[in-house]
N, C-alpha and C positions, 0 to 999 in steps of 0.2 A: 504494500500500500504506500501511496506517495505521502510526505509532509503538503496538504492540501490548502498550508498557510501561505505556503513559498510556488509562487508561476515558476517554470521552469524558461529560459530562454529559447526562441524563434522567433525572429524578427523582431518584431515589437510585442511584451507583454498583452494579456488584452487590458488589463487596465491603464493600458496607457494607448490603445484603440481609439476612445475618443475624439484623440486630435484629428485622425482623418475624414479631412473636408468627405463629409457623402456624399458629393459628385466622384474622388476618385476611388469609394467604395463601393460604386455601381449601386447608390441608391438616389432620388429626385432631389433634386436642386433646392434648397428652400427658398421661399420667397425673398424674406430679406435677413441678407445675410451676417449684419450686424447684430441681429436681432438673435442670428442663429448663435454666432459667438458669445453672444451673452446667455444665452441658454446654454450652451456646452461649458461654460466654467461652474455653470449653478450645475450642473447635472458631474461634473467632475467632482466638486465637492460632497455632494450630495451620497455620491455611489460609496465617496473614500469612509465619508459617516457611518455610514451604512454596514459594510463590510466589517469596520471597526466594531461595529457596536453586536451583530451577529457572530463574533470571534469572541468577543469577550463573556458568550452566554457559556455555563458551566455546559461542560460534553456533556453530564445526564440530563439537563432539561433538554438543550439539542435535541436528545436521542428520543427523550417523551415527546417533545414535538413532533419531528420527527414520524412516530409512529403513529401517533393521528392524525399528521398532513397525509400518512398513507391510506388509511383505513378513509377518510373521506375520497380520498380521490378514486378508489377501488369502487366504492359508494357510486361516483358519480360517471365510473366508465361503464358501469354493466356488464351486462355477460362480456364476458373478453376471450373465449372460446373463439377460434382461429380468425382471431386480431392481431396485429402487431401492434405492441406498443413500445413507443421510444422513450427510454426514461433518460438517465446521465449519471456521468461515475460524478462524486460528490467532491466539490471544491472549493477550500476557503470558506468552511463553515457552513457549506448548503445542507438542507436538510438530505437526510441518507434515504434512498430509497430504493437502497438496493435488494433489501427485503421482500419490499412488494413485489419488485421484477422476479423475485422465485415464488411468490403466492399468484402471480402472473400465469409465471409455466403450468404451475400446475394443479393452475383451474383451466387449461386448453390455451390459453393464448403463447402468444409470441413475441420477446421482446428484443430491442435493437439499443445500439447508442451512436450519438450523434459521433461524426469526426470532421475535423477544422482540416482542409485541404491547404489552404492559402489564404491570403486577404484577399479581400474583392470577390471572393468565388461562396455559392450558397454551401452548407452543409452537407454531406453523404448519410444516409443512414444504415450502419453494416448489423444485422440480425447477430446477436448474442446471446447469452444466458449465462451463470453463475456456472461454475466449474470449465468453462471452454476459454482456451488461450487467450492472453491480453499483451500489447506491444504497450509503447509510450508513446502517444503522440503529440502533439503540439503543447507544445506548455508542462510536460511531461505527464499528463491526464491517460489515463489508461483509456484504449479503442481496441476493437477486436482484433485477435494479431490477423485471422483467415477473414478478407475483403468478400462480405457477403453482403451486398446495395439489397434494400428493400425499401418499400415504399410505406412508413408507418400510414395505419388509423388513426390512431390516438399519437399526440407528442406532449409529455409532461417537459413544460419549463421552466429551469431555475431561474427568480427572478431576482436584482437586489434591493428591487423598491420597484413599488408598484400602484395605480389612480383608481378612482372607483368608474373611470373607463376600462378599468381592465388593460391599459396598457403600460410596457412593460419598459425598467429601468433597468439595462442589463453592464457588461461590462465595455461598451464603448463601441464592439466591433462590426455592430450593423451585422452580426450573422443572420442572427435570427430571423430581423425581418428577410433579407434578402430571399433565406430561404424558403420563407411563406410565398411571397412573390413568384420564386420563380418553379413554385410547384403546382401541377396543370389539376389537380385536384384536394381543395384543401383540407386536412385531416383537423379531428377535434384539438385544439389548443387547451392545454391546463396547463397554469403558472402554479408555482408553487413558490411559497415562501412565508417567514415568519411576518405573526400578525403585527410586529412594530413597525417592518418596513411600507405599509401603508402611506402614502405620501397625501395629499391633497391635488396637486398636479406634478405628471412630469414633462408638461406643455410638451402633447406631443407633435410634432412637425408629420408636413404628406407622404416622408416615407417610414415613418411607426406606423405599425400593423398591430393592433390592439389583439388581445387572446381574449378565448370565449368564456374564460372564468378563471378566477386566481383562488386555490384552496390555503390555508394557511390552519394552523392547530386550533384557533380560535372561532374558525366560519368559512365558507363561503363566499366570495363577491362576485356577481355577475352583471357582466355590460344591459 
């Protein structure tokens, strides 16, 4: 298991992701772009609080969290009987849900995890499960080490702050939306995260792609 305090070097960290203007990370231009800059230093700071404050929660509440943010989202996927679902290996304090991805398998579903190709490019999702090989990849985040692309149903996302639009404060790198965008059928979105990081806005701009519901230990929230 990695120290998931410490990114591991490629390229640029993602928390240091945010500085790329999203025109060159293939996402819409914002209107005005002054406006953008001063959004991107609130949202910089914003993420760095955030992070901090989810790091500093004792591992056993974590873990109690945690097991409730799974048991709702379980709740809210349904039969998951030959589903794929995409969950993520847990980083920098995210809640762990790697658990549910084995009460996943074996209630008939099937689950995958996200991998970071490059900047600028949308996400791959390679079909996984608990006991089958894992490589290092980007940031030194465990991915499936055998390249198995699938097309999730369901995608559970770690968020670091998140609006009662349901859209999502993430680490900077414009992956996620990119890859809602450039997926030809879109799968259910669940954010997950604890219930402090609730924000009032993360003013989001025309290329935030809002998710269809953010579970956290404490509720629910739906756009």
């Amino acid at each position: 298991m990695i120290d998931d305090d410490e990114p591991r070097s490629f390229a640029s960290p993602a928390c240091f992701l945010h500085e790329i203007d999203p025109v060159y990370a293939g996402l819409a231009d914002p209107p005005d772009m002054a406006a953008w800059a001063d959004i991107k230093r609130w949202r910089t700071s914003e993420r760095q609080r955030l992070i901090a404050g989810r790091l500093a929660i004792p591992v056993e509440v974590r873990t109690a969290a945690g097991e409730a943010i799974a048991a709702r989202v379980l709740a809210e996927i349904g039969d998951v009987e030959g589903r794929v679902v995409s969950a993520y290996w847990p980083f920098r304090g995210e809640p762990d849900l790697r658990p549910l991805m084995e009460e996943i398998v074996r209630l008939g579903g099937r689950t995958a995890l996200p991998v970071v190709l490059d900047k600028g490019l949308p996400l791959e999702f390679h079909s996984w499960q608990a006991g089958q090989p894992l490589t290092r990849g980007v940031w030194g985040i465990p991915v499936p080490a055998e390249k198995r692309s699938c097309i999730p149903d369901v995608v559970i996302a770690p968020v670091v702050g998140f609006d009662h639009g349901c859209y999502r404060l993430g680490y900077g790198g414009g992956f996620f939306d990119r890859t809602l965008a450039a997926m030809q059928a879109r799968p259910k979105v669940i954010g997950v995260s604890y219930g402090a990081a609730k924000l009032s806005t993360i003013h989001p701009q025309k290329h935030d792609i809002p998710m269809d519901l953010v579970v956290t230990e404490a509720g629910t929230a739906r756009r």
